[in-house]
N, C-alpha and C positions, 0 to 999 in steps of 0.2 A: 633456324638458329640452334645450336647445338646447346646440350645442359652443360650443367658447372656439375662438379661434381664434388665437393670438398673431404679430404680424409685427416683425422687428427689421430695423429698418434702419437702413444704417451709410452714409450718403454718400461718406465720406473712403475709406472701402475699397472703396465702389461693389459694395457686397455688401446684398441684402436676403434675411434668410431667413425660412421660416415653419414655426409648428410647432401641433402641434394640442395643448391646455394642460388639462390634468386635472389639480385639485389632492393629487388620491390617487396617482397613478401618474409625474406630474410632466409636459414639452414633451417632444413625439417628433416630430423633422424630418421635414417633408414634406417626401419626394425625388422624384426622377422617376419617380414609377410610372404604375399607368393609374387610378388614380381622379385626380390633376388635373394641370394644366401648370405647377405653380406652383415645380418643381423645373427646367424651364429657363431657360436663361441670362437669353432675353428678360423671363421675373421676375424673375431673380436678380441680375441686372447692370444694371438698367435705374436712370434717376431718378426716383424713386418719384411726384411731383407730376405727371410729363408720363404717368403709366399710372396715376395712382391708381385711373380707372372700369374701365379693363378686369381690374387686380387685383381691384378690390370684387364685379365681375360674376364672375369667376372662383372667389371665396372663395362666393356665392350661389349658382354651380350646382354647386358642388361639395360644401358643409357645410352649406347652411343646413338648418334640421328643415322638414318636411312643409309647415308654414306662412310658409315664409321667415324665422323668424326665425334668429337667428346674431349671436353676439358676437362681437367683435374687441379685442384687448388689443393696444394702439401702442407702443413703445418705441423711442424714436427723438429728430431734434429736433422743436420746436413748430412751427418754421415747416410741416416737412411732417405733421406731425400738424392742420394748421389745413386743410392741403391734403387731407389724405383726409376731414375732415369735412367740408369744401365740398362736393366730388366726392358722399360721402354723400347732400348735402343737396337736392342738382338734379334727383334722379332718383327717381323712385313706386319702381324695382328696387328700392330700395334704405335703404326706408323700415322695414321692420323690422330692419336692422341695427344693433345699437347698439355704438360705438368708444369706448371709456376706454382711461385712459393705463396703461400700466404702473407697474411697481416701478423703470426704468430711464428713465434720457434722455440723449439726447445734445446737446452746446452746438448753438446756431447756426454757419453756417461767420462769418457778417459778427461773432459775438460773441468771436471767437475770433481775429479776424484780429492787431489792437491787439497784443494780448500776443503771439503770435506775432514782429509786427515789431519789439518792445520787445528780444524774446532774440535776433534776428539782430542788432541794433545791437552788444548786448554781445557776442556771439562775433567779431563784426569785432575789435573791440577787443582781446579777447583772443588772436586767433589770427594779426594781420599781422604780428605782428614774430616769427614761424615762417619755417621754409625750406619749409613748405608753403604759405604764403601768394603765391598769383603773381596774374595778372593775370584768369585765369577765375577761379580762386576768387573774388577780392574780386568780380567781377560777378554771380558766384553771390548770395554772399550779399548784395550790397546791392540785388540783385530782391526778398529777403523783407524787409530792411530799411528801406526807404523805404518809408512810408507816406504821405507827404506826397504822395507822385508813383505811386501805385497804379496802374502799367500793366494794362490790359485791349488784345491784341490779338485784332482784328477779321477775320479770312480768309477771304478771298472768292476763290473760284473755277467758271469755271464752261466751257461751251464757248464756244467763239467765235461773236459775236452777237449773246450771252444776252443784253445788255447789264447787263453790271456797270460798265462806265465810267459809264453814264447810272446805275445805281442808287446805285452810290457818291456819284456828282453831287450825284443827291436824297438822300443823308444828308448829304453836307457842305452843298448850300443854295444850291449855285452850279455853273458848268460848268468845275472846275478841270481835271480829265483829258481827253486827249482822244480820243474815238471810236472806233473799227476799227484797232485799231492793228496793224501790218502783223507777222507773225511772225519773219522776220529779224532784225527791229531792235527788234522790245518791250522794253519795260522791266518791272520789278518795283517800283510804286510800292508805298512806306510814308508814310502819310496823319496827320499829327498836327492835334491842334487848335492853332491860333496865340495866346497870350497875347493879342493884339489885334485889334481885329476890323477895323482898318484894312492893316493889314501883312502880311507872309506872309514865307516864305523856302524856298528848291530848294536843296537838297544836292545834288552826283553825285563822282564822279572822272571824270578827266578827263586820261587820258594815266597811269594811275596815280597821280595827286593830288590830294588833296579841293579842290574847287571849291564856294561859297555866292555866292549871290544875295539879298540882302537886297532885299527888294521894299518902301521907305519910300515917302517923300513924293519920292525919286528913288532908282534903284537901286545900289547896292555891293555891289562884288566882292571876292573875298577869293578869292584864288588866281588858278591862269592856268583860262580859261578859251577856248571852241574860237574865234578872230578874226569869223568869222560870226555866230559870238553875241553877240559882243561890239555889232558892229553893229546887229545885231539891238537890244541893246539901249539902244543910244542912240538909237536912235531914239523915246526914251521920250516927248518931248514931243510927237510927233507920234500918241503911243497915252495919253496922259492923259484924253480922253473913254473911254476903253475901263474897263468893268470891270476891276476886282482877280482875278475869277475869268478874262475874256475874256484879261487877259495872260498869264496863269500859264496857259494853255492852251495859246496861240500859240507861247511859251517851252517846254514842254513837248512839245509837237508838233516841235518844231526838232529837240529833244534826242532823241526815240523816233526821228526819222528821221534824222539825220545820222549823215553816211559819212566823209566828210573825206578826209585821204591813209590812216588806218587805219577801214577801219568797226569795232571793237573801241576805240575811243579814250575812247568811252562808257563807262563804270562800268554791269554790268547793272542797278542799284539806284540808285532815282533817292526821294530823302527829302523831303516837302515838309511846310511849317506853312502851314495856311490858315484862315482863322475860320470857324465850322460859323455857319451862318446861321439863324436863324427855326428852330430844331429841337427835336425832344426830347433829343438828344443833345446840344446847346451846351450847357446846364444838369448834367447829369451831375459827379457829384462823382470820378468817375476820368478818367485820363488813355488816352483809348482809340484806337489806333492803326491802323491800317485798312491792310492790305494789300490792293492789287489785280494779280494774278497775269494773266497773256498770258493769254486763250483758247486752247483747243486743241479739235481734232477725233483728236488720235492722242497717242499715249505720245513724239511730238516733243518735248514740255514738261517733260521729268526734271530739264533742266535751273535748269528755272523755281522745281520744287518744293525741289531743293537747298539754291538761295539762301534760298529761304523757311525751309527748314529751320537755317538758319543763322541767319539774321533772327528766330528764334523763339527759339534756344537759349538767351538771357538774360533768354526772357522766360517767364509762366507763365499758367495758367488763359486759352487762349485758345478763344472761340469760333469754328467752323467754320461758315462761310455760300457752299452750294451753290446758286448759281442758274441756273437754266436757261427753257427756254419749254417748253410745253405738250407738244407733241413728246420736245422733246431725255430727257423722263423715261426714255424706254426706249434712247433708241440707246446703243450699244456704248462709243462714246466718255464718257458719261457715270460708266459704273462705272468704267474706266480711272482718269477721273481724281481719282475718289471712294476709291480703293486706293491711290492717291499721298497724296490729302489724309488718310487716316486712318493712315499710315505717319509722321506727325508728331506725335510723345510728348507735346509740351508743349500741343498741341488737347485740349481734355477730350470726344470724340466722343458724351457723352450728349446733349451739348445742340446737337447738330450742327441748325441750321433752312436747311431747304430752301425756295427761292422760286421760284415759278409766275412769270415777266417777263412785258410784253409779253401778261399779260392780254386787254386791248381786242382787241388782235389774233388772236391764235389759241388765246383760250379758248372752248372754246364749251360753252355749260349745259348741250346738249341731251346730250353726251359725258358731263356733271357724274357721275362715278359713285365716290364714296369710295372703296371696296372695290377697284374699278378699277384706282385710283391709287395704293392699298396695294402693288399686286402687281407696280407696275413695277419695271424693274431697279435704278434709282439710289434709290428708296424700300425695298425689300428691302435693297440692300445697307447702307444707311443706320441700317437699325433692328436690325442687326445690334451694332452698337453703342451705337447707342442715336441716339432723334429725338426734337427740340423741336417739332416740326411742320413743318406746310407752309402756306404763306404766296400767295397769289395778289394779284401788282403787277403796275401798270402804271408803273413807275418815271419814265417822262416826264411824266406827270403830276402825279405828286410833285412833281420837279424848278419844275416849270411854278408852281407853287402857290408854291414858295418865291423863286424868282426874276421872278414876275409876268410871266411867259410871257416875258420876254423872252430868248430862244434865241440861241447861236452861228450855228446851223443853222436857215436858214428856211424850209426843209420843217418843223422841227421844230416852229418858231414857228407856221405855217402849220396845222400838223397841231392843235395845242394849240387857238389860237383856235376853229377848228372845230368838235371834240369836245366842248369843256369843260362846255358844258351837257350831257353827259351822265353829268357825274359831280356836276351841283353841284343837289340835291335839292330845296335851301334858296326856289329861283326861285319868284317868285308867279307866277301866270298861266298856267299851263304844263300842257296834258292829258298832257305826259311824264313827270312825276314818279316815274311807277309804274314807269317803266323803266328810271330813274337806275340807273349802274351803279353795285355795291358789292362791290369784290372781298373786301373783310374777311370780307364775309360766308360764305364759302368757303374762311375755310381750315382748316383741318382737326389743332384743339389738342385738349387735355384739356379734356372739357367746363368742368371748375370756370374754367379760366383763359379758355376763351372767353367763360362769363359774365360772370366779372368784368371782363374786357376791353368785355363791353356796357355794363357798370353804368359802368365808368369814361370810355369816350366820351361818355355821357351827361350826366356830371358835368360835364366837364373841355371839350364846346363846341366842338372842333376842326371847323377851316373841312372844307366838306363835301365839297371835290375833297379835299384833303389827306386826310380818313378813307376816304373811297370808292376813290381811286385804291390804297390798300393798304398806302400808306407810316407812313400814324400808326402800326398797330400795329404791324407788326416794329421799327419806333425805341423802341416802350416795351417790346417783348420786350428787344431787346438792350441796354436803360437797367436792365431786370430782373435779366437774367442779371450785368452789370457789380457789382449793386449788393449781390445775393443769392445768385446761385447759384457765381459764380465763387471765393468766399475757401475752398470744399471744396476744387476741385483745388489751389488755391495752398498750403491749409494742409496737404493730405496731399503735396504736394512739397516743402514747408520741409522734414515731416518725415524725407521720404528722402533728403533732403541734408543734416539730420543725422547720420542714420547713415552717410552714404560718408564726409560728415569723421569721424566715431567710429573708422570704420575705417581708415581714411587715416592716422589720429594712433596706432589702435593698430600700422599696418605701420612706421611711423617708429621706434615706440617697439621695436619688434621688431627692425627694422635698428642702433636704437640699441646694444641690448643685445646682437646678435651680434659686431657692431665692438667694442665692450666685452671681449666674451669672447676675442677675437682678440687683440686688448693684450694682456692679463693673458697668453695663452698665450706670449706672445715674451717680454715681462718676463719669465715663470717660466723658460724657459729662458736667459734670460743671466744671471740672478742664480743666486749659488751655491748648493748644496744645502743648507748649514746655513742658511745665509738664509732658504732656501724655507722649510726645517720651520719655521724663528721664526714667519714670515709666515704658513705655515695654523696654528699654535701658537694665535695672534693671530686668524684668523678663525674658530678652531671656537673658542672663548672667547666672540667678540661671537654668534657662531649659537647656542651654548646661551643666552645672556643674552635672546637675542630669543625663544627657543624658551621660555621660562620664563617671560618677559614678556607674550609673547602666551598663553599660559592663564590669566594673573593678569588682565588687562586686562577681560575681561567683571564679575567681580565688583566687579574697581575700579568698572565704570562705575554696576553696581547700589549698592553703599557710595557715593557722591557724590553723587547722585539719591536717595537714602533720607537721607544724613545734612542735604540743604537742604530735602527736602520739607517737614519741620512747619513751614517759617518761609516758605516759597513759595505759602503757601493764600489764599483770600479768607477773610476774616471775616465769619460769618454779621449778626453785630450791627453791625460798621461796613458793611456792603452795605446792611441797612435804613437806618443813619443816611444813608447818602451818598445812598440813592434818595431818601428822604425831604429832603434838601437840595436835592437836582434839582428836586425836585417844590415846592419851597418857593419857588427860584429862578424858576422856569416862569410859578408863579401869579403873584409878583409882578410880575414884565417882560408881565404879560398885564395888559385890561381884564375880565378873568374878574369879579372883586372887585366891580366896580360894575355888571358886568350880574346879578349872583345879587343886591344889594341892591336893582336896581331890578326884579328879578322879584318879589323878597317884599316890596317896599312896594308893586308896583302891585295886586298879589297880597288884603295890607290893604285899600286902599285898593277894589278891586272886593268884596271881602265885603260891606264896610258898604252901599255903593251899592247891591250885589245884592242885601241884604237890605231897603232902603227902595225898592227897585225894587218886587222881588215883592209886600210889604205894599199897595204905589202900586194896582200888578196887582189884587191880592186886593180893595182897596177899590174898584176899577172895574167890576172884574166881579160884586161884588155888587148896584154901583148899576145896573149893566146888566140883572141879573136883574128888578130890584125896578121898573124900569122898563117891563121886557118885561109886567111880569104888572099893571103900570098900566096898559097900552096895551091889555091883553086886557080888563079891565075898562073900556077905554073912558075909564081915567081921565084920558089920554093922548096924545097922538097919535105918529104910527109916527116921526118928526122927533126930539119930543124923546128919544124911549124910545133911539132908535141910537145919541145923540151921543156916549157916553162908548166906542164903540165906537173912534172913535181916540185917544183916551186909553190903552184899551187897548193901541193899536198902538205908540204910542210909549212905553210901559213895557215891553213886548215886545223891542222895538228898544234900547233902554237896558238890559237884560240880556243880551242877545246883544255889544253892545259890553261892557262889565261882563266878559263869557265871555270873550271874543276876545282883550282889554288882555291882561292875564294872563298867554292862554295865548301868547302871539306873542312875551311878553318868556320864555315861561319855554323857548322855543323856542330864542329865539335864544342864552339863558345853556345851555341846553345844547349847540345846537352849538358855540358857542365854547369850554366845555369840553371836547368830544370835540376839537376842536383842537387845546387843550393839552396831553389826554392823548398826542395822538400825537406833540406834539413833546416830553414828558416822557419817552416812549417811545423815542423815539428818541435822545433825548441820554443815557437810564441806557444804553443798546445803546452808544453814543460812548463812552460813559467806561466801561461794563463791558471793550468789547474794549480799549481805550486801555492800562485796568490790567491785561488778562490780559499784553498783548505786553509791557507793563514788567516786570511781573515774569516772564517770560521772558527778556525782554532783561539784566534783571540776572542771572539763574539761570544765563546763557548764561555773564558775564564769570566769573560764583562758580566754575562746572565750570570753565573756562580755566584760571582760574588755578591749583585744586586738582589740575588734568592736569599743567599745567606746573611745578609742584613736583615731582610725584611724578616726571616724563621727564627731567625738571632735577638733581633728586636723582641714578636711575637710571644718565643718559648720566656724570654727575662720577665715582658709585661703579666705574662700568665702566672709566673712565679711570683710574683709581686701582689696578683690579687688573691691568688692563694692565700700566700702567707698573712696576710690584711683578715682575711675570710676568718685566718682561725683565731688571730687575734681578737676579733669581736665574738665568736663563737661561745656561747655558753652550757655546750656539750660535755665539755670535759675539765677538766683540773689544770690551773694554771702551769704545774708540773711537767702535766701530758702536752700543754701548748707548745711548753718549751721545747720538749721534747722532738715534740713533731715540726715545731719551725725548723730548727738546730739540722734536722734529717733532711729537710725539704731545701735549707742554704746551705746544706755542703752537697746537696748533688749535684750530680755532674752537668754541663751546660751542654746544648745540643751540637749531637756533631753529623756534619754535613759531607756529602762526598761528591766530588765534580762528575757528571757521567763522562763518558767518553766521548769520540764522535764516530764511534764503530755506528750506530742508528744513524745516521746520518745519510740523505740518499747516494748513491755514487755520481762523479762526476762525468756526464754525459757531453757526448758530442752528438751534435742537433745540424740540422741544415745549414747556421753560420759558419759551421768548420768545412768549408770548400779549400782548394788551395788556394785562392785567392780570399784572406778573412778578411768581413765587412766588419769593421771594429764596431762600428755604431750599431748593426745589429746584435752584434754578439757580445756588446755593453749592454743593451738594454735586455738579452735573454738572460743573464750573467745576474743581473741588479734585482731580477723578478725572482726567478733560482732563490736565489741568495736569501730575500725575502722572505718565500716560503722554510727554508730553510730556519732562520731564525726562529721563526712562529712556532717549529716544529723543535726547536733544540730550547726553546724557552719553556714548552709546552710538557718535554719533560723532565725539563730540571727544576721546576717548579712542581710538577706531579711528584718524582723521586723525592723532593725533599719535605713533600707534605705526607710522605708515607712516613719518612724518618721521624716527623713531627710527632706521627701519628704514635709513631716507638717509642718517643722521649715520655710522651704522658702517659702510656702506659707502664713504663718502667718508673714511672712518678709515682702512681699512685701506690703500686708495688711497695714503694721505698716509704712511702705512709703509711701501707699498712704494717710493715715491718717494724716501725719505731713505736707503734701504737701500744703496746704492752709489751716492752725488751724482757721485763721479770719471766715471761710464761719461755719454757725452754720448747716448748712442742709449737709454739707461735714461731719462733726465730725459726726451727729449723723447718718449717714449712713455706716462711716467707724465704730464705735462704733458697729454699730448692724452688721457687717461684719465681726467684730472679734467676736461677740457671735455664728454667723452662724458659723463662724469656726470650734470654738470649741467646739460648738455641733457636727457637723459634722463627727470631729474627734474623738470625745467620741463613736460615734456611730459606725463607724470604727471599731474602738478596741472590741467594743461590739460585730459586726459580726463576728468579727474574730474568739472571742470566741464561739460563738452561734456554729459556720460553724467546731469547733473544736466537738461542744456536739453532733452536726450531726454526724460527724464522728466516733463517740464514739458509740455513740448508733447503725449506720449502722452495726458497728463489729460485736456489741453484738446479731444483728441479722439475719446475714447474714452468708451465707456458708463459712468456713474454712479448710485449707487442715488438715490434721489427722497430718502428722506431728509437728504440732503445741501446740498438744496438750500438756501441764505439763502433768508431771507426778504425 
C-alpha cells in the first residue's frame, strides 16, 4: 500500500509543512533528517506554485512504493491546489501520483482582499478621532483601505548598464527615462500610469519645494521651478512635433543632470505620470508603480535604497525585479545589491524575477546550461528567499515593437532596423526562420506556468518580435503576480498592523489607567480621612455588587436564551408551506406550464401516428414479401416486386420523426424544469437565510432589552443602597451627606448599547441543502444553529453590558469623590481631569473591543478552515 503524504500550506505565513498521514496513528512532521529535504527552508518557505515539480519530484524519490505510486492529501487554497495538479500533470515522473484535497482549505489571497479593505474603511473611521491617530497611521491604514486605487509597486534594480531605463521604457511603450544616467546626479524615478493617454505629469522638489509639470496640449507649472527649465520649457512650440515620451525624456535628462548654483537643488525623487502604451500592463486592473533605482557597480548606492525604502513604507505587496546581463549573474556587485534589495520589508522576496537584458548581445546558447545558472551568485542568493524565475530579454526590442522602431538614439534605431527580422518568425520567404530568435523560450519557471504560458501565447497571437524579444511574458508574469499573488502579502500585512494598532490601543489604554491611578492617589491624600473611609465604604459596596453580578451574569445569559428559544424556532409545517409557495410562485412566473402541456399533447398526438405508421409499416412489408415470392415464381418482375420498398422508407422515416417530436419537447420541458428547480432552490436558500437572520435580528433586540432591565434595575437598586449607606453614615457632616447624595441622584443613569450581529456565526449550508431540501432535516439543523446561536448572542450582550456596568460604578465613585470637598479648587480640578481620564479610557475600551473583533475577522479570512464549512 502506497503512503499518504499530506502537505499544508499557508501563503499568508509563508510556511508549508509536510507530514506523512496514517489514519491509525494520525500526521507526523517531516523534519530535517536524512531520508528527505523537505524539512528545509527552501521547502518550507518557498511559494508553493513556483516549486510545485521540484516538491512533487521530492515527495517521489523520497515516499513513493516500489512502483511509484504515492498519494498526496492538499490542504491549502485552490488556486495552488490547481497549480500542484498542473505541475502533476506535464510530467510521465509523476503520473502515478495521485493529489486530493484535504479535510482543510484556505481562501484565495484576491478572495479575501474586498473584505479585508471593507474593515480598514471602518477602523479609519473608528480610530481618527483618537490621539493615536496622526498622519502615518492614517496612511497605514488607507494602503489597506482603498480598493479602488490597489497600489502594486514595481522595483527594479540592477547594475549599471543592465539596462533597466530601456526595459522600463519597453514596459511603459515609450522612451520616457533617460539612458546612462551619470551616478552623481541620478535620480530615483517612481513611474505611474497617467489617467490619459495624451497627457503626463513630473513631480520633483526643487530648492525644498514641490514643483509639477503638467505636460497638456501646453505645459503648466505649479510651483518655482530651476529658470533653465523654465526655458527649457517654453520652448514647447518649437518641440510640438516631438513625442510625449521624446519630451518627458529631454525634461528628464535636464532634471537627472542639472547643477545650478546648488547641485542638491534637485529633490533625489523625481515622480512621473505617463500613459503605458500598446501593453499588457495598460490593461491591468491595479495601479502599479515602477520604481527605477541608479545602477550601481559598488555598495556607493545606500543611499539610493534608503529613499526607496521610504518610497515603499506606505506601500504593500511589492514585487522585486533584479536585472542584469549574462555576465553581471556572478560578479560581486550583483549580490551587494541584491542584500540591499531584500533588506526592504514591504518586497514580498518569493516572488523576486530575475532578467537576462541584452540577450541578443551576450547570451550565448552554446553556454545555455540551467544548472549553471542555478549556481551563480545573484541566483543562490535570490532563492534563498525565494525566485519567480529568470527571464531572458532583449528589452530594446520590446521597446522597438511598441514604439515602431522609432528611437531617441539612432544607433538604437539603427540597431533595431537591422536585427529585427531575427526576431520576427512570422516572415514568408525566408530560409531563416529556424533561426528566429526566442528568448522566452529560455527562461527558466515552473514547468506548469511555462506551459501554460505556451498555451496562452498561442491563444492570445502576440506580434512575434514582441513574444521573441522576451517582453510579452515577464509583462503577464507581472500582470499575474498584481492580480494573484500579491493580495497574500498585503492581506498578511493588513493583518500585522492590526495587531501593532491592538497594541498601541492596549499601551494607551495602560497609560490611561496609570494616570488614572495617579489622580485618585493625590485626591486620597488631600481629602480627609473620614472622607476617605466614606469613599472606600462606597467602592467596596459597588466591588461586591460587581463581584456578585459577575457570577449571576452566565446563568442570566443561559435563563434569556432558553426562556426565547420555544418561540425563536422555524416551524417544520409553515417551512413546508412556504417552500411549497416558492415552488408555486416559480412555476407560475415560468413557461414550465405550457412546455409539459406541449410534451404530453405532442406526446398524444405521436402515439396515434406511431401506431398507424407501424400498421403503414406492417402492411408494406407484407406486400413486399408477397411480392418477393411473386417475382420468384416469375409472377413478377424484380421492378414491380421492390416498389413498395420506399414506402417502406418513408414509414420508417415517419416513426422516427413520431420518436424525435416527443422526445425533443420532453427534452426541452425538462431542462426548463431543472431551471426552475434551481431557481426554487435558490430563492427557498434566500428566504430560508432571510428568516433565520430575522429571527436573530429580533432575538438580538428581545436579549437587549431583557439585559437592559435587569443592569437598569441593578445600576438604580445599587444607587438606592448607596444613597441609604450614607444616610446612616457617621463619617462625615450632615452638609457633606447632602452633598454627596444631591451628586450621587443626579447622576447619570446606565447606558446600554445593543451589539450588533456582525459576531454572529455565518450562515452555513450543510448537507440539507441538496437540490432536493428535506425541510425536516433542515428544521431541525436550522432550530439547533439557532440555539447555539442565541446562547452565544445572550452570552455577549449580557458580558458587554456587565463591562458598561462595570463603567457606570466607576464613573460613580468618580462623581463621589468629586463632590466630597467642592471648596478645595486642586480637588475639583483633579477630579475634573479624572472624569476626562475616564472617559477616554472607556472610549478606548470600546475601541479595542472592536479592533480585537477586526482581528478576528481578518484571522478567518486567513486561516485554515474545515471543508465542511464551506457554502455551497
Amino acid at each position: 500500500m502506497s503512503k499518504k503524504i499530506k502537505i499544508v500550506d499557508n501563503p499568508y505565513n509563508m510556511d508549508i509543512s509536510y507530514y506523512i498521514s496514517d489514519e491509525k496513528s494520525g500526521d507526523e512532521l517531516i523534519g530535517n533528517d536524512n531520508s528527505s529535504d523537505l524539512g528545509n527552508l527552501h521547502f518550507k518557505k518557498c511559494f508553493l506554485p513556483f516549486n510545485a515539480s521540484n516538491i512533487l519530484e521530492e515527495l517521489r524519490i523520497s515516499y513513493a512504493d516500489n512502483n511509484g505510486n504515492l498519494e498526496i492529501i492538499f490542504e491549502g487554497t485552490s488556486d495552488e491546489l490547481k497549480e500542484l495538479k498542473e505541475a502533476q500533470s506535464i510530467s510521465t515522473n509523476f503520473e502515478k501520483i495521485k493529489i486530493n484535497e484535504g479535510d482543510r482549505y484556505l481562501n484565495n489571497g484576491r478572495d479575501v482582499i474586498e473584505d479585508i479593505h471593507k474593515i480598514f474603511k471602518e477602523l479609519k473611521i473608528l480610530i481618527e478621532k483618537t490621539d493615536l491617530y496622526d498622519e502615518s497611521m492614517g496612511k497605514s491604514i488607507e494602503k489597506y483601505s482603498d480598493a479602488a486605487n490597489d497600489s502594486v509597486p514595481i522595483c527594479v534594480i540592477g547594475t549599471v548598464s543592465s539596462g533597466k531605463s530601456t526595459f522600463i521604457n519597453a514596459l511603459l511603450g515609450g522612451e520616457y527615462l533617460p539612458k546612462a544616467a551619470g551616478r552623481c546626479t541620478a535620480k530615483l524615478y517612481k513611474v505611474e500610469k497617467s489617467k490619459y493617454i495624451d497627457r503626463a505629469k513630473i513631480s520633483f522638489k526643487y530648492k525644498g519645494e514641490l514643483a509639477c509639470i503638467n505636460l497638456m496640449e501646453k505645459p503648466q507649472i505649479e510651483g518655482k521651478i530651476p529658470p533653465d527649465f523654465r526655458d527649457l520649457l517654453n520652448n514647447f512650440s518649437s518641440e510640438k512635433d516631438l513625442s510625449l515620451a521624446a519630451r518627458i525624456n529631454r525634461y528628464l535628462t535636464f532634471l537627472n543632470s542639472y547643477d545650478g548654483a546648488d547641485c542638491n537643488s534637485i529633490g533625489d525623487i523625481i515622480s512621473i505620470e505617463v500613459p503605458f502604451n500598446s501593453s499588457v500592463l495598460k490593461d491591468s486592473v491595479n495601479q502599479l508603480i515602477i520604481f527605477d533605482t541608479p545602477g550601481s557597480d559598488n555598495i556607493d548606492n545606500k543611499k539610493d535604497f534608503e529613499l526607496l525604502k521610504n518610497q515603499m513604507h506606505n506601500l504593500t505587496n511589492g514585487l522585486p525585479i533584479f536585472i542584469t546581463d549574462w555576465k553581471g549573474l556572478s560578479i560581486d556587485a550583483s549580490d551587494t545589491l541584491i542584500t540591499e534589495l531584500q533588506s526592504i520589508e514591504n518586497l514580498d522576496q518569493r516572488f523576486t524575477i530575475v532578467i537576462v537584458n541584452k540577450a541578443d548581445n551576450t547570451f550565448d546558447v552554446k553556454e545555455y546550461d540551467v544548472e549553471k545558472i542555478k549556481q551563480t551568485n545573484a541566483v543562490k542568493k535570490l532563492k534563498e528567499k525565494g525566485l519567480q524565475g529568470i527571464y531572458f530579454l532583449t528589452a530594446l526590442f520590446g521597446l522597438g515593437f511598441k514604439n515602431n522602431g522609432q528611437f531617441i538614439n539612432k544607433e538604437d534605431s539603427r540597431n533595431y532596423r537591422k536585427d529585427k527580422d531575427q526576431f520576427d518568425n512570422s516572415l514568408e520567404n525566408t530560409d531563416e526562420s529556424e533561426f528566429t530568435k526566442r528568448f522566452y523560450e529560455y527562461n527558466i519557471l515552473a514547468p506548469q506556468i511555462k506551459a501554460r504560458f505556451d498555451s496562452d501565447k498561442e491563444s492570445e497571437h502576440p506580434d512575434p518580435v514582441y513574444l521573441n524579444s522576451g517582453l510579452y511574458s515577464i509583462e503577464k508574469e507581472i500582470v499575474n503576480f498584481a492580480n494573484i499573488y500579491s493580495a497574500y502579502n498585503k492581506s498578511t500585512q493588513a493583518y500585522n498592523f492590526l495587531n501593532k494598532v491592538f497594541e498601541d490601543i492596549n499601551r494607551r489604554i495602560k497609560e490611561l489607567s496609570e494616570e488614572k491611578e495617579r489622580s485618585i492617589t493625590i485626591i486620597n491624600r488631600i481629602i480627609k480621612d473620614n472622607e476617605k473611609k466614606l469613599l472606600e465604604s462606597i467602592k467596596e459596596k459597588l466591588e461586591e455588587a460587581i463581584t456578585q453580578l459577575s457570577d449571576e451574569k452566565q446563568n442570566l445569559a443561559d435563563k434569556i436564551s432558553d426562556e426565547l428559544l420555544p418561540n425563536s424556532k422555524f416551524n417544520e409545517s409553515d417551512l413546508k408551506n412556504d417552500f411549497a409557495s416558492i415552488s408555486s410562485q416559480q412555476y407560475i412566473e415560468s413557461s414550465i406550464s405550457s412546455s409539459e402541456k406541449e410534451a404530453k399533447d405532442l406526446s398524444e398526438a405521436a402515439k396515434k401516428k406511431l401506431t398507424e405508421n407501424v400498421a403503414k409499416l406492417g402492411e408494406n412489408v407484407a406486400k413486399l414479401g408477397g411480392n418477393l415470392v411473386a417475382m420468384v415464381k416469375r409472377e413478377a418482375n424484380i421492378t414491380e416486386a421492390v416498389r413498395p420498398f420506399s414506402e417502406i422508407g418513408e414509414s420508417a422515416k415517419n416513426i422516427l420523426t413520431n420518436i424525435a417530436v416527443p422526445i425533443s419537447a420532453e427534452l426541452k420541458f425538462r431542462s426548463e424544469k431543472q431551471d426552475v428547480d434551481k431557481k426554487i432552490y435558490k430563492e427557498n436558500i434566500k428566504y430560508v437565510k432571510a428568516k433565520y437572520y430575522a429571527i436573530l435580528s429580533e432575538s438580538n433586540s428581545k436579549i437587549h432589552d431583557k439585559s437592559c432591565e435587569y443592569w437598569t434595575n441593578n445600576s438604580e437598586k445599587l444607587r438606592t443602597n448607596i444613597l441609604e449607606f450614607i444616610t446612616e453614615s457617621n463619617l462625615v457632616s450632615d452638609i457633606q451627606k447632602s452633598q454627596l447624595k444631591s451628586a450621587i441622584l443626579e447622576f447619570k443613569s446606565i447606558s446600554l448599547e445593543k451589539p450588533d450581529l456582525d459576531f454572529v456565526g455565518d450562515f452555513k449550508y450543510r448537507r440539507w441543502f441538496s437540490r432536493n431540501i428535506d425541510s425536516d432535516s433542515l428544521c431541525t439543523d436550522l432550530n439547533v444553529k439557532i440555539g447555539h446561536e442565541l446562547k452565544d448572542i445572550s452570552k455577549k450582550t449580557i458580558s458587554d453590558h456587565f463591562e458598561s456596568f462595570k463603567e457606570w460604578t466607576e464613573q460613580l465613585i468618580t462623581t463621589a469623590r468629586a463632590s466630597v470637598d467642592k471648596l478645595n479648587p486642586t480637588l475639583i480640578t483633579l477630579s475634573k481631569s479624572l472624569s476626562e481620564l475616564e472617559a477616554e479610557k472607556a472610549n478606548f475600551l470600546k475601541i479595542i473591543k472592536k479592533v480585537g473583533e477586526y482581528k478576528v475577522n481578518v484571522e478567518s479570512l486567513i486561516e485554515m478552515k474545515d471543508k465542511e464549512d464551506l457554502e455551497d
